[in-house]
N, CA, C and O atoms as CSV, one atom per row, in Angstrom:
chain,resi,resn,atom,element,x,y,z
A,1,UNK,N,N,-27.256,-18.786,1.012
A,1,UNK,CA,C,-26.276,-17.732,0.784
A,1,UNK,C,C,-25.891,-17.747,-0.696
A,1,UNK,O,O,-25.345,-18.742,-1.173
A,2,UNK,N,N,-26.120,-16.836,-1.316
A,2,UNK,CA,C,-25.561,-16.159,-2.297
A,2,UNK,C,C,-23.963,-16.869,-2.693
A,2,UNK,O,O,-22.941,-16.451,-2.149
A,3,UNK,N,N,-23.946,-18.343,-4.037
A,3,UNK,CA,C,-22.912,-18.894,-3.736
A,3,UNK,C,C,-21.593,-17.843,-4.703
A,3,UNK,O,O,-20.520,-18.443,-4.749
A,4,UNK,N,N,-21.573,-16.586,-5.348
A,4,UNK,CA,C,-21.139,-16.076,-5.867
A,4,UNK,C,C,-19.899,-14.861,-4.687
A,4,UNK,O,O,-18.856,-14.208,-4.677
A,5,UNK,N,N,-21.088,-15.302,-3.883
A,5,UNK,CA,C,-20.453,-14.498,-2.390
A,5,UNK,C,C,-19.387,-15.112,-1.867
A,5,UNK,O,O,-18.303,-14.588,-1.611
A,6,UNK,N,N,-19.742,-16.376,-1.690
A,6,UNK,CA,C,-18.950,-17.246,-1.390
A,6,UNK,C,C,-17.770,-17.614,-1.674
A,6,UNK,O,O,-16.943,-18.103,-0.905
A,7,UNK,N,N,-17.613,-17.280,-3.316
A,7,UNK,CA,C,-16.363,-17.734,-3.944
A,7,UNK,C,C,-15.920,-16.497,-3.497
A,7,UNK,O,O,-14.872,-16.541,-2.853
A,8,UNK,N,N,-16.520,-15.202,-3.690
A,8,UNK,CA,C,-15.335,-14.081,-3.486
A,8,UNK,C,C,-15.094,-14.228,-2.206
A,8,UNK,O,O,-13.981,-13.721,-2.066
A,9,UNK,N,N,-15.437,-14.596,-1.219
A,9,UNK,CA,C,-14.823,-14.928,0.437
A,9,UNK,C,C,-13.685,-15.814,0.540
A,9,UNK,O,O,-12.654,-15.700,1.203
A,10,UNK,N,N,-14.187,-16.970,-0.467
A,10,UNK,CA,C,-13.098,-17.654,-0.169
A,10,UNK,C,C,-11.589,-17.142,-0.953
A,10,UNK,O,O,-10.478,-17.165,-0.422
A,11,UNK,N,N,-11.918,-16.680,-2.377
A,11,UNK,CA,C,-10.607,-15.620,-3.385
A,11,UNK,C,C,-10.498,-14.276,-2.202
A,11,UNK,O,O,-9.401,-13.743,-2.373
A,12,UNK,N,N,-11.176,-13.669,-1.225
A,12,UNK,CA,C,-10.684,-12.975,-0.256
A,12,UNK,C,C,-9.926,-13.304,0.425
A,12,UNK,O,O,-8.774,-12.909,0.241
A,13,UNK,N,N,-10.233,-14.183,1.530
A,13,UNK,CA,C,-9.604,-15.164,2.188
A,13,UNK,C,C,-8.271,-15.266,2.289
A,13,UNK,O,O,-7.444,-14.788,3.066
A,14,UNK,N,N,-8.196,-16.260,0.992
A,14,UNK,CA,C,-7.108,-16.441,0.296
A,14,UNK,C,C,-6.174,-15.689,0.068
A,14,UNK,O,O,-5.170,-16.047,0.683
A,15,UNK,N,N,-5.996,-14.582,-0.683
A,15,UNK,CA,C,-5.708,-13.681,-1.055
A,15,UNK,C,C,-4.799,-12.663,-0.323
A,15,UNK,O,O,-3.737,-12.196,-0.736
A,16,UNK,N,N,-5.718,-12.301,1.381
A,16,UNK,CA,C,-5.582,-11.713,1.955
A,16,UNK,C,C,-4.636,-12.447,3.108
A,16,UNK,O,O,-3.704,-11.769,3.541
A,17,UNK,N,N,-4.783,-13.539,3.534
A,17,UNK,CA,C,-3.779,-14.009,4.226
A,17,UNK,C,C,-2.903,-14.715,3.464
A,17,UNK,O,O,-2.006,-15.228,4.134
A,18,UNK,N,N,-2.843,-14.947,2.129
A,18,UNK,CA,C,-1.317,-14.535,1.654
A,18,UNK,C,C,-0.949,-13.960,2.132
A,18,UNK,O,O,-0.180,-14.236,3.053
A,19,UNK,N,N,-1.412,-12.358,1.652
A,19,UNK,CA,C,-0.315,-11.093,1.914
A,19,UNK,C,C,0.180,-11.215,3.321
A,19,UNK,O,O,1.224,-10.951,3.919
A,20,UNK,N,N,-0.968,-11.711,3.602
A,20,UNK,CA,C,-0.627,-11.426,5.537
A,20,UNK,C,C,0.600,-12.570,5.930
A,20,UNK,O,O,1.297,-12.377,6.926
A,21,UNK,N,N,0.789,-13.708,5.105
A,21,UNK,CA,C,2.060,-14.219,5.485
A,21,UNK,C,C,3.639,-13.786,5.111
A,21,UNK,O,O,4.646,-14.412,5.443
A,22,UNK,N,N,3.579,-12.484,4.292
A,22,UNK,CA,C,4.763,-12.043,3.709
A,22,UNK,C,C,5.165,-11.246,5.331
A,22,UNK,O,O,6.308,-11.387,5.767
A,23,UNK,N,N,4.247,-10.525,6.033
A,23,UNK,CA,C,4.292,-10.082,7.017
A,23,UNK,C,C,5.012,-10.929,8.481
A,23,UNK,O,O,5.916,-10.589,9.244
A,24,UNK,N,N,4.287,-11.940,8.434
A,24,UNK,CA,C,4.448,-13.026,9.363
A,24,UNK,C,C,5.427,-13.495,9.129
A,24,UNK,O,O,6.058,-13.932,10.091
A,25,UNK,N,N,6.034,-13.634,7.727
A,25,UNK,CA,C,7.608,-13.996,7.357
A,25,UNK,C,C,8.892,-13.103,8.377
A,25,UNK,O,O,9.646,-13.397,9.304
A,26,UNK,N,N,8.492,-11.547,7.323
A,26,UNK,CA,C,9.276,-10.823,7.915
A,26,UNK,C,C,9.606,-9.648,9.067
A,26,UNK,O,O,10.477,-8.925,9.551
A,27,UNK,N,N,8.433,-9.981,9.102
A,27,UNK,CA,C,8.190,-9.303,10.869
A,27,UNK,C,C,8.261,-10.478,11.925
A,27,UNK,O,O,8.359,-10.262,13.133
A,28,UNK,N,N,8.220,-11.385,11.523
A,28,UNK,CA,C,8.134,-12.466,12.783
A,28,UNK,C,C,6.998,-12.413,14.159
A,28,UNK,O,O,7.002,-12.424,15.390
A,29,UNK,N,N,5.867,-12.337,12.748
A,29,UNK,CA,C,5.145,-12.364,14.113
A,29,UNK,C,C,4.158,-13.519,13.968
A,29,UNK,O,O,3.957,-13.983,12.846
A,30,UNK,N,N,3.497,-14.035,15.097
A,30,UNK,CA,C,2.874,-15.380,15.303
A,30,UNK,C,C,1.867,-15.592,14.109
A,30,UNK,O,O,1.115,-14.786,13.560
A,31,UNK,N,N,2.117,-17.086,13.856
A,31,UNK,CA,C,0.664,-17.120,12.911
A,31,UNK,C,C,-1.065,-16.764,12.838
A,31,UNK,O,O,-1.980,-16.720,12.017
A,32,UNK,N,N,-0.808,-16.559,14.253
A,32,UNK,CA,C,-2.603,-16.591,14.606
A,32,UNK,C,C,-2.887,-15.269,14.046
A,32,UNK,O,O,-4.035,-14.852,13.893
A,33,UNK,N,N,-1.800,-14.596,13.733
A,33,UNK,CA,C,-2.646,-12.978,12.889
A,33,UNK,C,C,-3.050,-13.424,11.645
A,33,UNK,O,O,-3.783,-12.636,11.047
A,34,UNK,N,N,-2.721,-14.707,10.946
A,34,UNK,CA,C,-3.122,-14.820,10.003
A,34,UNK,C,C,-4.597,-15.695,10.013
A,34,UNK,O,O,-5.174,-15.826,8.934
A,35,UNK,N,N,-5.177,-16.272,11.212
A,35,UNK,CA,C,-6.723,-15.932,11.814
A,35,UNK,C,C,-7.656,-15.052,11.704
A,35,UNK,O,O,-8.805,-14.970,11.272
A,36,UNK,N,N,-6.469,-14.085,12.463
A,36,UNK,CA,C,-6.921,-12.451,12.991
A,36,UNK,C,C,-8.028,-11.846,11.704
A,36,UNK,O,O,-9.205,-11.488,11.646
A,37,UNK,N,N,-6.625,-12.007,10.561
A,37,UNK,CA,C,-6.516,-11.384,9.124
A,37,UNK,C,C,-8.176,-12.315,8.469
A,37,UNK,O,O,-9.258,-11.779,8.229
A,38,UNK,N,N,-7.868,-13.564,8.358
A,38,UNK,CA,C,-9.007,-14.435,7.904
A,38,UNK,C,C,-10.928,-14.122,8.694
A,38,UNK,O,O,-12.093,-14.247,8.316
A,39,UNK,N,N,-10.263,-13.727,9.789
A,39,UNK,CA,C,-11.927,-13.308,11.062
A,39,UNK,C,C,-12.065,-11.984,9.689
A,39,UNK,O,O,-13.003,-11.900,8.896
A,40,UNK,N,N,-10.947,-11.150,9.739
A,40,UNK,CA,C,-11.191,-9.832,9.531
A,40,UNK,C,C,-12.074,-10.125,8.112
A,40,UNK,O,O,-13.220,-9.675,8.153
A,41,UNK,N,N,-11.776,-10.661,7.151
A,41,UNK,CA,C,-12.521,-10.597,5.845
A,41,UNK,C,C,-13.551,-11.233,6.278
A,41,UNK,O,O,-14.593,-10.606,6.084
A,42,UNK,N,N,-13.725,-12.595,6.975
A,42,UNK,CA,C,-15.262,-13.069,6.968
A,42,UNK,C,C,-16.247,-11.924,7.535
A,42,UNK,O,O,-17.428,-11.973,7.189
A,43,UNK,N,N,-15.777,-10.826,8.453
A,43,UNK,CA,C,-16.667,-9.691,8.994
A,43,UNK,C,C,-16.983,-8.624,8.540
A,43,UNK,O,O,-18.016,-8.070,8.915
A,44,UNK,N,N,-15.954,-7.946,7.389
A,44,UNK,CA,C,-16.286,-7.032,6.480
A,44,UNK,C,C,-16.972,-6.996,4.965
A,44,UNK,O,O,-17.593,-6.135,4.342
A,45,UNK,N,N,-16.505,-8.506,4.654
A,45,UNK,CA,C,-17.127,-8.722,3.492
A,45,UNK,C,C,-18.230,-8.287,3.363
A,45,UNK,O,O,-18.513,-7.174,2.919
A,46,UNK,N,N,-19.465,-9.671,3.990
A,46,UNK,CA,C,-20.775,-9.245,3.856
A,46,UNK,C,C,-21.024,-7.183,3.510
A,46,UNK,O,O,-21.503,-6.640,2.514
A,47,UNK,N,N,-20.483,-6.569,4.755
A,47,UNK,CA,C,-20.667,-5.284,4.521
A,47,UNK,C,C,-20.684,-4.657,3.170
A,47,UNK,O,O,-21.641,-4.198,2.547
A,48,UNK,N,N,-19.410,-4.735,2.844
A,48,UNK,CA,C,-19.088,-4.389,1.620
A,48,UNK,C,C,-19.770,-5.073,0.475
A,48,UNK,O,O,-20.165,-4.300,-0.398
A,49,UNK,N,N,-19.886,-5.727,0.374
A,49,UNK,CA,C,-21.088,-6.681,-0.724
A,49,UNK,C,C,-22.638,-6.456,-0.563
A,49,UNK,O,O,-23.387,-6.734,-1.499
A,50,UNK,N,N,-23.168,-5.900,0.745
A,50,UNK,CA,C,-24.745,-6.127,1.064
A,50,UNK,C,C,-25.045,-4.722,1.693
A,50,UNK,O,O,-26.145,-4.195,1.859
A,51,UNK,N,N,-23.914,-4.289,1.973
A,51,UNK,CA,C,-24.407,-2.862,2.994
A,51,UNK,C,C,-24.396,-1.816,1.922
A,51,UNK,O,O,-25.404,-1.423,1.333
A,52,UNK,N,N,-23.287,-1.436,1.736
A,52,UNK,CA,C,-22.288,-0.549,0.914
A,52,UNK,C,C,-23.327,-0.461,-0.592
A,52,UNK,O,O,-23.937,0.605,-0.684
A,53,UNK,N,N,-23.460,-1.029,-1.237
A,53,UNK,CA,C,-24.558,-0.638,-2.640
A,53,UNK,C,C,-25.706,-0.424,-1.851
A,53,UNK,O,O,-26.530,-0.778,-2.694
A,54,UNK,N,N,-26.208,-0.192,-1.125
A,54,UNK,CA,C,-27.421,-0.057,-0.835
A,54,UNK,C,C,-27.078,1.689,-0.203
A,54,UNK,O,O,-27.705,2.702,-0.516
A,55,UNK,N,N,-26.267,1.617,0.451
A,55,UNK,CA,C,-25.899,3.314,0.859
A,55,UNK,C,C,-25.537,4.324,0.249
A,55,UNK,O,O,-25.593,5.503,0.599
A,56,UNK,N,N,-24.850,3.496,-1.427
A,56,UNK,CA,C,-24.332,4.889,-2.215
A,56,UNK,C,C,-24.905,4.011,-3.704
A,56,UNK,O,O,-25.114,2.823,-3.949
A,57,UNK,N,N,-25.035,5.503,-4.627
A,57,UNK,CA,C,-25.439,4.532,-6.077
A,57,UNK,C,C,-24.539,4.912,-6.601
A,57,UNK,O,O,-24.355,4.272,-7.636
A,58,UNK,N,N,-23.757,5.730,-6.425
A,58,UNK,CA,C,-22.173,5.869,-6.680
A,58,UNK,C,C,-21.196,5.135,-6.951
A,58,UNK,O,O,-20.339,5.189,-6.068
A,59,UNK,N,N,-20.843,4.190,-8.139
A,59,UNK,CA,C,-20.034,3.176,-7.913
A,59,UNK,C,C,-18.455,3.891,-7.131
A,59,UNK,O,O,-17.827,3.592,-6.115
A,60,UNK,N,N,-18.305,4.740,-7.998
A,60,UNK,CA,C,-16.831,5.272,-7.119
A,60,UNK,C,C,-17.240,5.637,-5.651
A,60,UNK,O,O,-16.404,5.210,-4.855
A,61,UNK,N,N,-18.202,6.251,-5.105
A,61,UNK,CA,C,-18.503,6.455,-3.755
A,61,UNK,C,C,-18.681,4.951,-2.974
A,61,UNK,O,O,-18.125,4.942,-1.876
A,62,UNK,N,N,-19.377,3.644,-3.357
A,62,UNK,CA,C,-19.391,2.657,-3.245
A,62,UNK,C,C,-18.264,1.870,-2.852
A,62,UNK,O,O,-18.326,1.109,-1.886
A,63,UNK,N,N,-16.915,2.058,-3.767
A,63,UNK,CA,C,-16.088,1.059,-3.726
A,63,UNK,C,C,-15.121,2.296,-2.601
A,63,UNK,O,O,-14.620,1.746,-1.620
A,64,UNK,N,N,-14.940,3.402,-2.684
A,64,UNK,CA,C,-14.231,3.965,-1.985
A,64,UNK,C,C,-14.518,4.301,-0.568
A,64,UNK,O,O,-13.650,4.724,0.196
A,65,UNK,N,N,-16.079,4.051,-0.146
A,65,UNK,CA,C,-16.169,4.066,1.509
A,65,UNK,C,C,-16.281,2.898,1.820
A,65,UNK,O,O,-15.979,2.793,3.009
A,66,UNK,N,N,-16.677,1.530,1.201
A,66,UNK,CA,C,-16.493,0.294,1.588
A,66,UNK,C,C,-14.915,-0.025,1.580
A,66,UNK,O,O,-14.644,-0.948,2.347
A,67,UNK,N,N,-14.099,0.374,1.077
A,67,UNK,CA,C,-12.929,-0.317,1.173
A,67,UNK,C,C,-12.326,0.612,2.266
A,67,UNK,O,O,-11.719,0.061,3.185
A,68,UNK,N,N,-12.416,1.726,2.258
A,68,UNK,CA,C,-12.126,2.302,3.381
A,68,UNK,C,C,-12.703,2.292,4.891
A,68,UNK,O,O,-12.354,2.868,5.922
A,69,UNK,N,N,-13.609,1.498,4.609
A,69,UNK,CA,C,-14.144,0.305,6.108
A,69,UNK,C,C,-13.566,-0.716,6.455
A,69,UNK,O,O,-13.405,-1.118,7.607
A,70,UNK,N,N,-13.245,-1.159,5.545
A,70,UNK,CA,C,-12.488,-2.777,5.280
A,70,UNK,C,C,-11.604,-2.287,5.986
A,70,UNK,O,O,-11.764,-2.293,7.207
A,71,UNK,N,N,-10.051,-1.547,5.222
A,71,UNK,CA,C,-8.806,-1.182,5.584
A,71,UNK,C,C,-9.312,-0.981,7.691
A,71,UNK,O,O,-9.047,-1.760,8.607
A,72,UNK,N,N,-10.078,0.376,7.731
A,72,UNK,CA,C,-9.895,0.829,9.397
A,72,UNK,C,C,-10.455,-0.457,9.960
A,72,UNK,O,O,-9.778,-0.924,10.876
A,73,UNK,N,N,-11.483,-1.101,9.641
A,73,UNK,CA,C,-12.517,-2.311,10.077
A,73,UNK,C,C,-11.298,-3.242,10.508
A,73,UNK,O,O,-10.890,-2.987,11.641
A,74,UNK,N,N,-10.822,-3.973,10.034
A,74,UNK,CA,C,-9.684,-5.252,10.186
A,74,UNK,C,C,-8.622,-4.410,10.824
A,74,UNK,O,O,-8.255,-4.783,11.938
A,75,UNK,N,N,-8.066,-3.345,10.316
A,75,UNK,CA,C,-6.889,-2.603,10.968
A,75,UNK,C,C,-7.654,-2.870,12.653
A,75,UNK,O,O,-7.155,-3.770,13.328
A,76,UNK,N,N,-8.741,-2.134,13.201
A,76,UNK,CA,C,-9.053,-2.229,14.379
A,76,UNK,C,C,-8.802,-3.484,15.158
A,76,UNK,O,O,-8.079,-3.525,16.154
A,77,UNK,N,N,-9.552,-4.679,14.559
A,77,UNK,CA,C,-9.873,-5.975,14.521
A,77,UNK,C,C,-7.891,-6.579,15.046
A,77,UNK,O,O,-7.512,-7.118,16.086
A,78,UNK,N,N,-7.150,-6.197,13.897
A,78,UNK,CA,C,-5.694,-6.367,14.254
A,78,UNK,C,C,-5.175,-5.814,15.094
A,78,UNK,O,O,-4.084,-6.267,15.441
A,79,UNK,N,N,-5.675,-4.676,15.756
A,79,UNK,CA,C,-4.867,-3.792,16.383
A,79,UNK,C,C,-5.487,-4.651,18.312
A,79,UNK,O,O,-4.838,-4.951,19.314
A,80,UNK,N,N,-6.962,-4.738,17.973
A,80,UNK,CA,C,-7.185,-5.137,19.253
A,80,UNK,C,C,-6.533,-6.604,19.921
A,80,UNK,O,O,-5.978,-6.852,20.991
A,81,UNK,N,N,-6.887,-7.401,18.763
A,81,UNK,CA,C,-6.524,-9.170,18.617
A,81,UNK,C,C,-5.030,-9.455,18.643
A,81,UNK,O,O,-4.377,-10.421,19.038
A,82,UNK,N,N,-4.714,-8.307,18.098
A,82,UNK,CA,C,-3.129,-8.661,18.050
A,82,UNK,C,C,-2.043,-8.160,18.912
A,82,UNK,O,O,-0.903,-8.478,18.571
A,83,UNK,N,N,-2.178,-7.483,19.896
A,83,UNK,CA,C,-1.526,-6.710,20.720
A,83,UNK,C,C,0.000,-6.146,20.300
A,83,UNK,O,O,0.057,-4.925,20.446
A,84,UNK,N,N,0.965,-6.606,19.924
A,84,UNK,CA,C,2.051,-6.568,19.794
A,84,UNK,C,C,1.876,-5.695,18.243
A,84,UNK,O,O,2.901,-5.468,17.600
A,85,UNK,N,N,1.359,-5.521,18.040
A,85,UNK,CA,C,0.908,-4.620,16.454
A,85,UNK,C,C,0.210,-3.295,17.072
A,85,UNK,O,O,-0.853,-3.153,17.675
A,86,UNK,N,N,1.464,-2.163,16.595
A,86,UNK,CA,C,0.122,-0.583,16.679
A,86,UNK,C,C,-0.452,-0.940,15.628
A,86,UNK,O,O,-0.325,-1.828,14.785
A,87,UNK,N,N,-1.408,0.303,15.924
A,87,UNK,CA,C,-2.085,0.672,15.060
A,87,UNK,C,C,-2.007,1.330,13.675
A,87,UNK,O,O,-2.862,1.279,12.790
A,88,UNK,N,N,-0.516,2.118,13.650
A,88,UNK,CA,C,0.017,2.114,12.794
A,88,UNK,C,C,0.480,1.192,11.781
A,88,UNK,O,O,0.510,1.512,10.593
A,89,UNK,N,N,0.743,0.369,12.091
A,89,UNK,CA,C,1.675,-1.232,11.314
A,89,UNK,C,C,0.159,-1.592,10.902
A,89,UNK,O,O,-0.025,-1.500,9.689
A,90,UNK,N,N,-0.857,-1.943,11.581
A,90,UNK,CA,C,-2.106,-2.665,11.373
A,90,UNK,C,C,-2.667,-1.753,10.267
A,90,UNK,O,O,-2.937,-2.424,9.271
A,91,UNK,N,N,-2.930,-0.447,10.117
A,91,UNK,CA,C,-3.145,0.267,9.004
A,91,UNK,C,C,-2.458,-0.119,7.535
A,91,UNK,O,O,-3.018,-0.120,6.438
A,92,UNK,N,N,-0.966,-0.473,7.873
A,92,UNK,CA,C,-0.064,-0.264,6.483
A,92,UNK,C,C,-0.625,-2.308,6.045
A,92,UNK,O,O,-0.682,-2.852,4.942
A,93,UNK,N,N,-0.853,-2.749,7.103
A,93,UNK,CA,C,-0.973,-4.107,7.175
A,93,UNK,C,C,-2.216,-4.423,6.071
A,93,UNK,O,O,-2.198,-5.107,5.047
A,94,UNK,N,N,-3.503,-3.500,6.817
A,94,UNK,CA,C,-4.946,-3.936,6.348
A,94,UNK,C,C,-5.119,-3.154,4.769
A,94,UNK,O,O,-5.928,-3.486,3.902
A,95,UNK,N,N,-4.142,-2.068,4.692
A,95,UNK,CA,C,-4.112,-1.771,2.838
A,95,UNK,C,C,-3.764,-2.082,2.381
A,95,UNK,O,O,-4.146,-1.863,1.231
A,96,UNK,N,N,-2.540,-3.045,2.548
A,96,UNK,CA,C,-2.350,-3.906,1.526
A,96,UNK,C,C,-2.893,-5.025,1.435
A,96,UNK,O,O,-3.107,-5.491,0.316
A,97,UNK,N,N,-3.221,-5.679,2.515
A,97,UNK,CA,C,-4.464,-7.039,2.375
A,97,UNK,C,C,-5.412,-6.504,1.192
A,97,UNK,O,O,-5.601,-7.040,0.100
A,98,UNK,N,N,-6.017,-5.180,1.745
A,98,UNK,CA,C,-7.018,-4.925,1.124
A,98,UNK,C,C,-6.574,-4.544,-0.663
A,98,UNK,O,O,-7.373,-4.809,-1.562
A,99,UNK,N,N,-5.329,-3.961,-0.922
A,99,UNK,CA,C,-5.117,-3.343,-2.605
A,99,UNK,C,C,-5.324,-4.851,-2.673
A,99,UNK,O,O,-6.454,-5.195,-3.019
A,100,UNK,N,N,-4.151,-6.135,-2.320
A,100,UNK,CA,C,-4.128,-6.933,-3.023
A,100,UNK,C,C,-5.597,-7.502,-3.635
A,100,UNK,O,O,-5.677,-7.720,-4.844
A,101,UNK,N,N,-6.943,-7.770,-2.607
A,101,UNK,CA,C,-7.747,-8.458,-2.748
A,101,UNK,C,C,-8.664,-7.694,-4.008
A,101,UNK,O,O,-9.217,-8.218,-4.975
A,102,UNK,N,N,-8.594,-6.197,-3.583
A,102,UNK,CA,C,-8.770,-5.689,-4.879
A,102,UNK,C,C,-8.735,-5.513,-6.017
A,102,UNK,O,O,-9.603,-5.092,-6.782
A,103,UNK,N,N,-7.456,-5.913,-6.232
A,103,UNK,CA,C,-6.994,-5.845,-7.682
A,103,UNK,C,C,-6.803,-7.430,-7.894
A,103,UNK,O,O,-6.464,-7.649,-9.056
A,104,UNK,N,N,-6.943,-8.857,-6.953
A,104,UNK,CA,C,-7.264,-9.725,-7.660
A,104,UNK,C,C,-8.882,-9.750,-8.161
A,104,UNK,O,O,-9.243,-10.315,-9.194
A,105,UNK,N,N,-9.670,-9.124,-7.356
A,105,UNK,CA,C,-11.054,-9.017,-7.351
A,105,UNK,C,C,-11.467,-8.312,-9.124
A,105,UNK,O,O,-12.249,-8.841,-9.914
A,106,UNK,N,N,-10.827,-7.269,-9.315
A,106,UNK,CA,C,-10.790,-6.636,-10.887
A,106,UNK,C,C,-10.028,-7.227,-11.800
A,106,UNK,O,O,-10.063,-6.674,-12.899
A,107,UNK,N,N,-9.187,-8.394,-11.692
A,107,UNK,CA,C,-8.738,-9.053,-12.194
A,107,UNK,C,C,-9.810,-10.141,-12.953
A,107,UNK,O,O,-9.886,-10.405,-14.153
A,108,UNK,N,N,-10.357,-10.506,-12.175
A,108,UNK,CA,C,-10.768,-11.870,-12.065
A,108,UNK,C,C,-12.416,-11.188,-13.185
A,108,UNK,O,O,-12.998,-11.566,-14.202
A,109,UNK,N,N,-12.518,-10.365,-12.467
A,109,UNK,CA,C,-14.295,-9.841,-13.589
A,109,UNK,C,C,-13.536,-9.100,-15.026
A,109,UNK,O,O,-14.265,-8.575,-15.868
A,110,UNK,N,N,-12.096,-9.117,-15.193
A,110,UNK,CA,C,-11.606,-8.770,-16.785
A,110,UNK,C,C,-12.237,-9.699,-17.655
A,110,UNK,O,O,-12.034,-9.646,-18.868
């Protein structure tokens, strides 16, 4: 495996269940969404890294239907795994997982 992949999984990871514990703070909801949240990036990543450039040569078409997989992708993933979460909350949930990881992600290649 591609160990460049790797680091961004694990700076995903990371990243993303942060955010997801500001949630778990103040919503009070169980830790295992922050599992949920962690399943969710190990399953979209690959996509977005291996699928996604191969479907558009578009970098803006690229980063804007892969991340907009990510967001509904994990939103689903939360909405099913997590019961006590609509689908609504799981939406506002999985865009911000997702801005944050983003903009550490463009951070980090400055």
């Amino acid at each position: 495996m591609n160990l460049i992949f790797v680091e961004a999984l694990i700076i995903t990871i990371i990243t993303e269940v942060s955010v997801g514990e500001v949630f778990v703070y103040f919503k009070d909801y169980k830790n295992y969404l922050l599992l949920i949240i962690a399943a969710g990036s190990v399953l979209t990543l690959p996509f977005v890294w291996f699928v996604f450039p191969i479907l558009f040569e578009s970098t803006f078409l690229y980063l804007f239907f892969s991340e907009l997989f990510a967001v509904g992708a994990e939103a689903l993933l939360i909405t099913y795994l997590y019961k006590e979460i609509h689908f609504d909350t799981a939406i506002l949930l999985s865009l911000s997982i997702n801005v944050a990881s983003f903009l550490i992600g463009v951070l980090i290649q400055l």
